[in-house]
N, C-alpha and C positions, 0 to 999 in steps of 0.2 A: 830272421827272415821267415822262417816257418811260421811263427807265434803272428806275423804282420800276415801272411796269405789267410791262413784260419781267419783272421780278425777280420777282412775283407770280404772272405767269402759270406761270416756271416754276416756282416754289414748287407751287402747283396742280395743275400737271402732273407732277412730281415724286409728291406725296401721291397721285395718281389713278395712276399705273404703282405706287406701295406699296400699295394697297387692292386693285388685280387680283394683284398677286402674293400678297398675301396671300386670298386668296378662291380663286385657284389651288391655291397649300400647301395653303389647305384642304381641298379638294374633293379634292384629289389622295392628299396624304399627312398630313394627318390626321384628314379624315373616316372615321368607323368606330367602334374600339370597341376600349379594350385591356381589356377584362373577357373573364378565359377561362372559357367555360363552363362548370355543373355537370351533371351528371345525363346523360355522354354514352350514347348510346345504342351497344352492341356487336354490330354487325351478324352477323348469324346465318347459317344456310344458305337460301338462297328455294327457299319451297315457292310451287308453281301455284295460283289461287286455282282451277284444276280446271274452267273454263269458261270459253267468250266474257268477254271487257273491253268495255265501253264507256264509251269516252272522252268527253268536253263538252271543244270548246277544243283538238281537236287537229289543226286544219288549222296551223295554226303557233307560232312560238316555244317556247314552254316544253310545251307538251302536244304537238306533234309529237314533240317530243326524247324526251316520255315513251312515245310509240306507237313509235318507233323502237327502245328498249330493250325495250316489249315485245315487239316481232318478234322480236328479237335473242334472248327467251329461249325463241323458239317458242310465244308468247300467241298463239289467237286475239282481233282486235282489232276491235270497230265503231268507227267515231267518227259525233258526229251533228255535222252541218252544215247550211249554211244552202244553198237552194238557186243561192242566187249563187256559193259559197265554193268557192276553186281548189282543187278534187281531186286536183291532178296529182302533188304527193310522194306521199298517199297512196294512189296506184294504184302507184306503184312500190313502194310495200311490200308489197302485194296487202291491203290492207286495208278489209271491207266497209262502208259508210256507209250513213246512217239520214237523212233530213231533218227536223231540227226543230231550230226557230229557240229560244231557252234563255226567249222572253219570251214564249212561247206554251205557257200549260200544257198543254192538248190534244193539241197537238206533240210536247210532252214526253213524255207518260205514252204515247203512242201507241209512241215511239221504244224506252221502256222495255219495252214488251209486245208488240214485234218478234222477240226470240228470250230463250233465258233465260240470261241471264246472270248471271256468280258476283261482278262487283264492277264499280264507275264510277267513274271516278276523273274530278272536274270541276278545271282551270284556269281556268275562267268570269271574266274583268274587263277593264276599261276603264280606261283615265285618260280618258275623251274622252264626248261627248257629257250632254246632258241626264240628269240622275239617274235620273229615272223610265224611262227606256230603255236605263240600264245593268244589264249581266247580273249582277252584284257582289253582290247580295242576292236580287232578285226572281228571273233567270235559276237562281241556287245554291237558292234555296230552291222552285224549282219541280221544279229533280232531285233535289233531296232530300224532297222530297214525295211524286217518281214512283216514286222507286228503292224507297219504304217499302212502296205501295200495290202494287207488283210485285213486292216478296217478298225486293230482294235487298239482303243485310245489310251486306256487304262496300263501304264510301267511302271514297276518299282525295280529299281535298280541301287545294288549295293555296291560301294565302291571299298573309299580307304579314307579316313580322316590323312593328311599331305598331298589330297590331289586339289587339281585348280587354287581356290586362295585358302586352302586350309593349311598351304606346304610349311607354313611357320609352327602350325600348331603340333605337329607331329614331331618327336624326341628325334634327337640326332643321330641316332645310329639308326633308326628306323626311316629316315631321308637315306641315310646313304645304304642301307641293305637293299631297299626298297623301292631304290632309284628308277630303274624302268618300269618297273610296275606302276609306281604313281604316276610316269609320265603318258603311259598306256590307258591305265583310266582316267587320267583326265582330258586325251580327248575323248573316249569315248562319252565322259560325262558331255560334254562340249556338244559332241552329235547329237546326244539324245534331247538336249535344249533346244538346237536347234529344228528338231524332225518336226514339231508340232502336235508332237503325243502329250497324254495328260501326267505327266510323269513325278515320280517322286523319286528323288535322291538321296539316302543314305549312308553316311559316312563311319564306320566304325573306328574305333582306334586297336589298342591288344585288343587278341581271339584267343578266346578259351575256352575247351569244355569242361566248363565249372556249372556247379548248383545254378541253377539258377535264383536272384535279389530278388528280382521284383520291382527294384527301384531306379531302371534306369527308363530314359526318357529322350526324347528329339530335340534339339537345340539348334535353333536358327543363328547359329553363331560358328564362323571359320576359328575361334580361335579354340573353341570347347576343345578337348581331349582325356579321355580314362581309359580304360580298360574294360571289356566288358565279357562275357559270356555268351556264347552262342543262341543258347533259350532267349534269353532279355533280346538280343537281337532282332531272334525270329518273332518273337513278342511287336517288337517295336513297327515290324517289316509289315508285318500284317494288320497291325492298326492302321498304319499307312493307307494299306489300301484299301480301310473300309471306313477311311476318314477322305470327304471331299476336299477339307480344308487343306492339307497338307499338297496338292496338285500345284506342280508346280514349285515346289520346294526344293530348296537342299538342306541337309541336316546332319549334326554332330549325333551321332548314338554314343551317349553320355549316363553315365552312371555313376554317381555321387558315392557309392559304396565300394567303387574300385579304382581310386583316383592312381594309386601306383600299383606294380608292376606285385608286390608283396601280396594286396588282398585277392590274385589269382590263388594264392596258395595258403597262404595264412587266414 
């Protein structure tokens, strides 16, 4: 009887080290997507959108990366913050800030009719907190409200590769982790279609602050999906809006040298 529990146990033990390794492989190298692209977009010369930028969402991660590259092209840049939120990267790129909080409309439209600017580009989301207090919709739809009512046409907006008709393309666990979130940016993608702004849409898939390739690119296609780096992003974000063609788009932020979950790390 002893000699049959040992033998079960390790049977059990056995099947539970095969279910992490398999859950591993997955997550690592073959979460992703071997569908390649249509509709890649051919990056052009960037023209200046010819004014102030105001950023939502750029004291870190992804919309830092993008006020960084604006510096980088000689953009003047606001970003609006909250009044708790650490300034201190962006005092080192001498970059001016506005306070308002993205779930305060009055905040907002105040922040938009601070000086005049030629385009906003919002990173605005949360995985966290209570719905009603994430920026995901309300926060995006309250700069996309201000940006209209101040005249200026120019949006780039960052969402999630699984909102609107991407929701097939994005990995399973990342539908179901990510469940309100995507359903929160896709309406706000929704409204900003609707507003009448000039706007451009882009979709990432994985976030990572990894090196940045070099080699990822815009794809006019819902089913694109890889993984990508924050840099290539901000790269992408800001072509965007000193490319006219892309008005009016939405797009996969696709990167052919991060197709699984592995070339984050490896």
């Amino acid at each position: 009887m002893k000699k049959f529990l040992l033998g079960t146990l390790k049977a059990i033990g056995g099947l539970i080290l095969a279910l992490v390794l398999f859950v591993l492989a997955y997550f690592f190298w073959l979460s992703g997507s071997s569908h390649d692209p249509a509709n890649v977009h051919a990056a052009s010369s960037y023209a200046s959108p010819g004014g102030p930028v105001l950023v939502f969402g750029g004291t870190r991660g992804t919309g830092l990366e993008i006020v960084r590259e604006l510096r980088a092209r000689g953009e003047a840049v606001t970003v609006a913050v909250r009044s708790t939120s650490n300034t201190s990267e962006l005092e080192k790129l001498g970059v001016s800030t506005v306070i308002a909080d993205a779930l305060d409309a009055e905040q907002v439209n105040a922040a938009l009719t601070s000086a005049s600017y030629a385009a906003v580009i919002s990173t605005l989301g949360t995985t966290r907190g209570e719905q009603h207090k994430r920026p995901d919709y309300v926060g995006n739809r309250n700069v996309i409200d201000a940006a209209k009512a101040a005249g200026v046409k120019r949006f780039i907006f960052i969402t999630v590769i699984g909102a609107g008709d991407s929701a097939e393309a994005a990995p399973g666990f990342s539908r179901r982790f990510l469940a309100e979130v995507i359903a929160l940016k896709t309406q706000a993608e929704d409204h900003l279609r609707a507003s009448g702004l000039d706007y451009t849409i882009i979709r990432p898939g994985g976030l990572g602050d990894v090196p940045a390739t070099g080699t990822a690119v815009l794809a006019e296609d819902p089913k694109a999906f890889s993984f990508i780096g924050r840099a290539d992003l901000a790269d992408l974000a800001v072509q965007a809006l000193g490319d006219p063609a892309t008005i009016g788009k939405t797009y996969a932020a696709y990167d052919p040298s991060r197709k699984t979950m592995s070339k984050m790390y490896f």
